[in-house]
Backbone bond lengths (Angstrom), bond angles and torsions (degrees), N, CA, C in turn:
res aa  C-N    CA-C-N  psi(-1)  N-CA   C-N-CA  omega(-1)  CA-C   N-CA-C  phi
1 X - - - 1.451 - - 1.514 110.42 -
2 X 1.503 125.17 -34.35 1.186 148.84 -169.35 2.081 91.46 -60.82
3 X 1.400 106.85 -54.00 1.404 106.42 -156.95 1.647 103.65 -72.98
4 X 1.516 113.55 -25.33 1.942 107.12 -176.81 0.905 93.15 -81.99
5 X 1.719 141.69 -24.01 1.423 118.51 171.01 1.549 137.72 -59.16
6 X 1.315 95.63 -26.94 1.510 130.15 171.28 1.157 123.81 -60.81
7 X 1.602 101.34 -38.14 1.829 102.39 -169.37 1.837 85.59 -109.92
8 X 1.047 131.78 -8.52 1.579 127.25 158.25 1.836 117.45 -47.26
9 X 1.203 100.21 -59.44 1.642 135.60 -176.78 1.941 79.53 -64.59
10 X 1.221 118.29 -81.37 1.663 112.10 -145.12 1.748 94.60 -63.95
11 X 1.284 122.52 -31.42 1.890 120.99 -177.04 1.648 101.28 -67.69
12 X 1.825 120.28 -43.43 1.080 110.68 -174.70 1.580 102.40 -61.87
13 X 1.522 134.42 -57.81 1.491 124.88 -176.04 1.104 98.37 -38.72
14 X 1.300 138.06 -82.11 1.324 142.25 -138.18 1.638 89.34 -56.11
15 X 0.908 157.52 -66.87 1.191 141.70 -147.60 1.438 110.99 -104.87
16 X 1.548 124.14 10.09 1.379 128.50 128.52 1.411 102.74 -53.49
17 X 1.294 106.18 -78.73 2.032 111.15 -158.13 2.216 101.53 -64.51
18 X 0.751 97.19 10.08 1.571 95.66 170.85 1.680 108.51 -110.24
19 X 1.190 106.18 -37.00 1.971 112.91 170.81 1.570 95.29 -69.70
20 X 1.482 129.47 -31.07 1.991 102.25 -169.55 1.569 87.45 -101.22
21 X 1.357 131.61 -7.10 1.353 119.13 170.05 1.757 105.79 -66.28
22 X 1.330 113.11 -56.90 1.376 104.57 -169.95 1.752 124.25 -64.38
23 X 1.324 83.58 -33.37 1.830 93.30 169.76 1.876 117.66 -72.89
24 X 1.176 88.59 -24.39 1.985 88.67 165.27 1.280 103.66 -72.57
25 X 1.470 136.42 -43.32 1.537 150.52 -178.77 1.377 99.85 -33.96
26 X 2.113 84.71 -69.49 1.653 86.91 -175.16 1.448 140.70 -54.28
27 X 1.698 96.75 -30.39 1.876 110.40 -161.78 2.100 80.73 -78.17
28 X 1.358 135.31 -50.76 1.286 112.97 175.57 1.173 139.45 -44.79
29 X 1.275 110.72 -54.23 1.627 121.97 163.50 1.631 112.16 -48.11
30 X 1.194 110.15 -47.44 1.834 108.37 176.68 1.755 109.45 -67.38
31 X 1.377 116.68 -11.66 1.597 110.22 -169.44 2.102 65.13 -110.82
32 X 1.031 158.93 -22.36 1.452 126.83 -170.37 1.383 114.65 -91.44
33 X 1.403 114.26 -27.34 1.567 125.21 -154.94 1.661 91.85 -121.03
34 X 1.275 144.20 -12.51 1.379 126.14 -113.95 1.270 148.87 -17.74
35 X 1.983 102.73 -160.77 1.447 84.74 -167.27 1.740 115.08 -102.13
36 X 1.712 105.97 -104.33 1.370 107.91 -149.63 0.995 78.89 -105.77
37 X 1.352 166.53 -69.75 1.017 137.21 -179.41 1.392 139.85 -95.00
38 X 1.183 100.87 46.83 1.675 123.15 154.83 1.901 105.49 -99.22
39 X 1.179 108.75 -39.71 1.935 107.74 154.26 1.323 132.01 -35.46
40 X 1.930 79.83 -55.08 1.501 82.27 -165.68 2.094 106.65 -78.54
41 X 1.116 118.30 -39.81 1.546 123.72 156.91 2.018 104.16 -23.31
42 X 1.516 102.77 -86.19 1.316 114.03 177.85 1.623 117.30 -27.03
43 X 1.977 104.88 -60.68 1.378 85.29 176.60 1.679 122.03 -85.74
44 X 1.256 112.01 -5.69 1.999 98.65 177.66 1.734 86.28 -78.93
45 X 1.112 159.52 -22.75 1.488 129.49 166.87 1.383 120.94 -68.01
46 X 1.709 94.18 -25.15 2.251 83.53 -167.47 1.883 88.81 -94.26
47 X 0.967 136.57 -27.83 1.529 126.43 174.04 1.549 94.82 7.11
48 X 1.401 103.13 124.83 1.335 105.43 166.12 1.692 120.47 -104.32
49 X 1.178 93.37 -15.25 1.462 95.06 178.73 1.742 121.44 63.08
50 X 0.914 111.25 41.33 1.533 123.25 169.20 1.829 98.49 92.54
51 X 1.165 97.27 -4.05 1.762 90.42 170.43 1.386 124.44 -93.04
52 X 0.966 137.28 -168.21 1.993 124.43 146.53 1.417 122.78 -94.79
53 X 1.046 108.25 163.12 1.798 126.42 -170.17 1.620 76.89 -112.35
54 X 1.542 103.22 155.28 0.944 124.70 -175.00 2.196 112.02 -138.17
55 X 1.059 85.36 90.23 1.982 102.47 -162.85 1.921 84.39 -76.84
56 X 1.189 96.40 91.38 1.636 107.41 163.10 1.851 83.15 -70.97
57 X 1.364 120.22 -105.62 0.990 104.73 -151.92 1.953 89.16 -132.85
58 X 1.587 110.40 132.89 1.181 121.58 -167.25 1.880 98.01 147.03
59 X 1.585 85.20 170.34 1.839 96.78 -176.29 0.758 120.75 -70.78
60 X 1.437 102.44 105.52 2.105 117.19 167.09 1.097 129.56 -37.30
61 X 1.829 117.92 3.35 1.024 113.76 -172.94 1.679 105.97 -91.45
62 X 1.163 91.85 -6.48 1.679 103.61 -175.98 1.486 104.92 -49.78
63 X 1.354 119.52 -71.56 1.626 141.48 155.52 1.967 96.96 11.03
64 X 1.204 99.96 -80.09 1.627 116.46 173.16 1.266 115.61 -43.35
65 X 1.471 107.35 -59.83 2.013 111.81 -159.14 1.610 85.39 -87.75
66 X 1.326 147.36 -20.93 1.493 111.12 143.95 1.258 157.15 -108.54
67 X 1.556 98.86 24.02 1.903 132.84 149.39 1.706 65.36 74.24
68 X 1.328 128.94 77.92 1.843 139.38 167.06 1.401 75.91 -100.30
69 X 1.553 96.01 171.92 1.148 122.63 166.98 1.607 122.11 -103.75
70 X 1.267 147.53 155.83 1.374 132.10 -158.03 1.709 100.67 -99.30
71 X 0.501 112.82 74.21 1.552 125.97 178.10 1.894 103.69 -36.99
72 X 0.995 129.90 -11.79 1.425 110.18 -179.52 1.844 87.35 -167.15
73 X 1.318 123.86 175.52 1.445 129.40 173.24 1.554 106.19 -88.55
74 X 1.655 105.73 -2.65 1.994 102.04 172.29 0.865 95.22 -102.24
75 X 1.675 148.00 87.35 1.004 124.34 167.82 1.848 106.37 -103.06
76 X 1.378 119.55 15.87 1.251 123.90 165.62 1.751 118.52 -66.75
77 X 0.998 113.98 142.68 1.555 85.90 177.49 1.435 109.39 -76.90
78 X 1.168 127.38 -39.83 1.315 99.30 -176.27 1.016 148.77 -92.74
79 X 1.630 104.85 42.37 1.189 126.79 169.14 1.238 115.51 -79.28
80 X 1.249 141.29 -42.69 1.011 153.91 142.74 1.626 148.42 -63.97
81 X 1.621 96.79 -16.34 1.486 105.48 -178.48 1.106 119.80 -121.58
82 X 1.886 124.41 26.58 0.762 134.64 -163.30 1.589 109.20 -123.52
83 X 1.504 141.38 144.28 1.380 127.86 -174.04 1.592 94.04 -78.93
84 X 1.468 127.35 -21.36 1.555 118.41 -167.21 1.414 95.29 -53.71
85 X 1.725 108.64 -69.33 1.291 123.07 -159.86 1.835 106.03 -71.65
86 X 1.360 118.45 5.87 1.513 98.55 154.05 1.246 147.14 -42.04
87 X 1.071 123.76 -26.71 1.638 127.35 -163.72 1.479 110.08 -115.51
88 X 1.047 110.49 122.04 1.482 130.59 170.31 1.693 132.87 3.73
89 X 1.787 76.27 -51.70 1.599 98.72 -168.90 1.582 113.29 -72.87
90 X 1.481 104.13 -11.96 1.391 127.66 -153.49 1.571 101.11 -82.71
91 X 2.033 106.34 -67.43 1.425 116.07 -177.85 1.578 100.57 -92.72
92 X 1.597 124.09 -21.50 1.253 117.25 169.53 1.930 103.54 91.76
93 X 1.511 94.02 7.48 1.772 112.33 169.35 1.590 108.56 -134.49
94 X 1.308 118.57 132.48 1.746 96.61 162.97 1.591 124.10 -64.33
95 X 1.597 101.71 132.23 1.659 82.25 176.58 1.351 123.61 -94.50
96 X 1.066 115.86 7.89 1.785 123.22 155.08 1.600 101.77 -64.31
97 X 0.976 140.64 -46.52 1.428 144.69 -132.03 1.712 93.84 -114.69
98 X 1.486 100.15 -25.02 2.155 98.25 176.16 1.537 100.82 -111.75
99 X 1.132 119.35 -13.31 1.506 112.19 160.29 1.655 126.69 -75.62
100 X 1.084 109.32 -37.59 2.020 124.63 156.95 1.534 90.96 -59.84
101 X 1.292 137.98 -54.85 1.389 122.11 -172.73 1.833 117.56 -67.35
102 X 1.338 80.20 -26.74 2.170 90.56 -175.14 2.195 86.43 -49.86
103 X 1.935 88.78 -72.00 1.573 94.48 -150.41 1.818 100.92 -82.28
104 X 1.245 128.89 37.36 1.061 140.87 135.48 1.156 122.74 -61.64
105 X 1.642 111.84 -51.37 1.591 116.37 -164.81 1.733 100.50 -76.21
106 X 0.835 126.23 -44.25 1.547 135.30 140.64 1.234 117.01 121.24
107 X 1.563 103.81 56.84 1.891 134.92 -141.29 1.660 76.87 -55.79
108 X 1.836 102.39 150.40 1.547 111.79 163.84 1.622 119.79 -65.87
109 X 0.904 110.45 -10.42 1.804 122.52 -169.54 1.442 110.09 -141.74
110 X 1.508 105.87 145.26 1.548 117.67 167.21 1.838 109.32 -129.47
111 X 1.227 103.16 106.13 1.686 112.56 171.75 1.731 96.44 -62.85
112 X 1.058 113.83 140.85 1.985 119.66 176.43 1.738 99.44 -152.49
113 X 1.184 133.83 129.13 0.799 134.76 154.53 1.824 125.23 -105.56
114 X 1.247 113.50 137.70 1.440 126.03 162.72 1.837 133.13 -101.45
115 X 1.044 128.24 137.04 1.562 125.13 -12.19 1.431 136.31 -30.39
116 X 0.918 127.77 153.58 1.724 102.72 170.64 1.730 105.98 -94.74
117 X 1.505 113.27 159.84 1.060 134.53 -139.69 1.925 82.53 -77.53
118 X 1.586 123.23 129.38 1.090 111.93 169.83 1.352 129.25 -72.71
119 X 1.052 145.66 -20.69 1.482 151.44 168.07 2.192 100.91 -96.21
120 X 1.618 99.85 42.65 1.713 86.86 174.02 1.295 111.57 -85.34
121 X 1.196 116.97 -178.76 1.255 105.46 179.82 1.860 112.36 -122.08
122 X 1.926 88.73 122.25 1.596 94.36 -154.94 1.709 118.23 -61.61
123 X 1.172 109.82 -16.37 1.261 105.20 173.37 1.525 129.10 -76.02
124 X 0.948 138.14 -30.08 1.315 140.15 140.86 1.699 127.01 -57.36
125 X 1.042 120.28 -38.16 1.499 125.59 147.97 1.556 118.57 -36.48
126 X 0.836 107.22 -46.07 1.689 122.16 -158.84 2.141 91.45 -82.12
127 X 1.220 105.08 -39.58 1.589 108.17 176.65 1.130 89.78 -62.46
128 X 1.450 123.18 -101.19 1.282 124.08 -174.57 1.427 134.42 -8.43
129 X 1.450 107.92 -53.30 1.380 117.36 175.40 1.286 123.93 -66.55
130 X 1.804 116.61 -33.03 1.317 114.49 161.82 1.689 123.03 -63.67
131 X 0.792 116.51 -58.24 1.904 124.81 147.85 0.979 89.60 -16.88
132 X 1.261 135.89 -84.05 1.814 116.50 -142.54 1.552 108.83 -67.05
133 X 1.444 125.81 -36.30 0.847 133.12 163.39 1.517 132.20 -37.75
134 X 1.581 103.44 -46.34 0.854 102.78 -157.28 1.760 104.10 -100.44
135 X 1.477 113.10 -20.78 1.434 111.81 -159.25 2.014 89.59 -138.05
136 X 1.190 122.82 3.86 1.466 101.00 -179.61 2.026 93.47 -147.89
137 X 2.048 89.31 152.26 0.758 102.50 171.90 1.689 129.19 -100.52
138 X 1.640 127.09 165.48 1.391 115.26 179.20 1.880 100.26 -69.15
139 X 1.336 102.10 137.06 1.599 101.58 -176.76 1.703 98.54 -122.72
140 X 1.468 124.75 -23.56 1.546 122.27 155.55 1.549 99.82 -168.03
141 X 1.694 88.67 158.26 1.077 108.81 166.96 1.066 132.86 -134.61
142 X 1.489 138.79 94.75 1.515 149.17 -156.61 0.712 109.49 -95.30
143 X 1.716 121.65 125.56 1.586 119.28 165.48 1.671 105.64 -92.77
144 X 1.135 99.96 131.45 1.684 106.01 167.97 1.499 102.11 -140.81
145 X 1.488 102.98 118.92 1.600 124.99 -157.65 1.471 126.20 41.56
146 X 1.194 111.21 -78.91 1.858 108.94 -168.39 1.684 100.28 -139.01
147 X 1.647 110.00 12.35 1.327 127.97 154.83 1.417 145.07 -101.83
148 X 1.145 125.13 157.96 1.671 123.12 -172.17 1.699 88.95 -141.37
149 X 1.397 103.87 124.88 1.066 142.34 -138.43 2.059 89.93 -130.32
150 X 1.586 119.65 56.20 1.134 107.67 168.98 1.338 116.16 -81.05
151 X 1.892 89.16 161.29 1.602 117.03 155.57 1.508 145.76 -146.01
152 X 1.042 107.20 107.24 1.260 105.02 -146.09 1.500 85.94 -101.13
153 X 1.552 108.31 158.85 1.469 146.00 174.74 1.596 142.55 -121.99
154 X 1.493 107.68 129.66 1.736 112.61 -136.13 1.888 78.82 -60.82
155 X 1.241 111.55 135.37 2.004 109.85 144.85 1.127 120.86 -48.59
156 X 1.595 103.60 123.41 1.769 91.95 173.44 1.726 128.83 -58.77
């Protein structure tokens, strides 16, 4: 009787110390990625307003929380902003050649994240980045952990 009491006591810890393990998980991930209202910030700037947002590189969930439209079938970022997925053979489109087409269409929003991604791929960056320059403004900037979480917005 002595020993089911034993393994009662050691199953109850374990699934104490497994409930403050997962909730430490969580409170990190919410200080790395953030939380609910670092979303809600993110999406009242990228609102596209019946146009598309254009998630160079940042959470795809944006796409959703501002009912955008999908402006191309990459709408992952790293389909495009990545040196892996550079080459043709890869997405089976150039992404120099569908990224000039993204900020052609002249999406109301640009998702950008900082740092920038170290293996991105500079040639599509360099489109993008002239675009922002040239035709959009910073509309927020969220830090969530050791990131900046821009969005910039087309000038009327």
């Amino acid at each position: 009787a002595g020993g089911i009491g034993c393994t009662r006591w050691v199953t109850a810890l374990l699934l104490v110390a497994a409930l403050i393990a997962s909730q430490l998980l969580l409170a990190g991930q919410r200080r790395a990625r953030g939380g609910a209202s670092d979303a809600v910030r993110l999406e009242a700037a990228a609102a596209a307003h019946g146009r598309c947002l254009y998630d160079y590189d940042g959470p795809p969930a944006l796409y959703r929380l501002t009912h955008s439209c999908l402006p191309s079938r990459f709408v992952l970022p790293g389909h495009l902003d990545t040196a892996n997925e550079a080459s043709a053979a890869g997405l089976g489109v150039d992404s120099v050649t569908e990224t000039r087409r993204f900020m052609a269409s002249h999406p109301a929003s640009v998702m950008f994240d900082l740092p920038l991604f170290e293996r991105g791929n500079r040639a599509t960056l360099a489109i993008v980045t002239a675009e922002l320059a040239r035709h959009y403004v910073l509309a927020a900037d969220v830090r969530t952990g050791k990131r900046h979480r821009l969005v910039y917005r087309r000038r009327s």
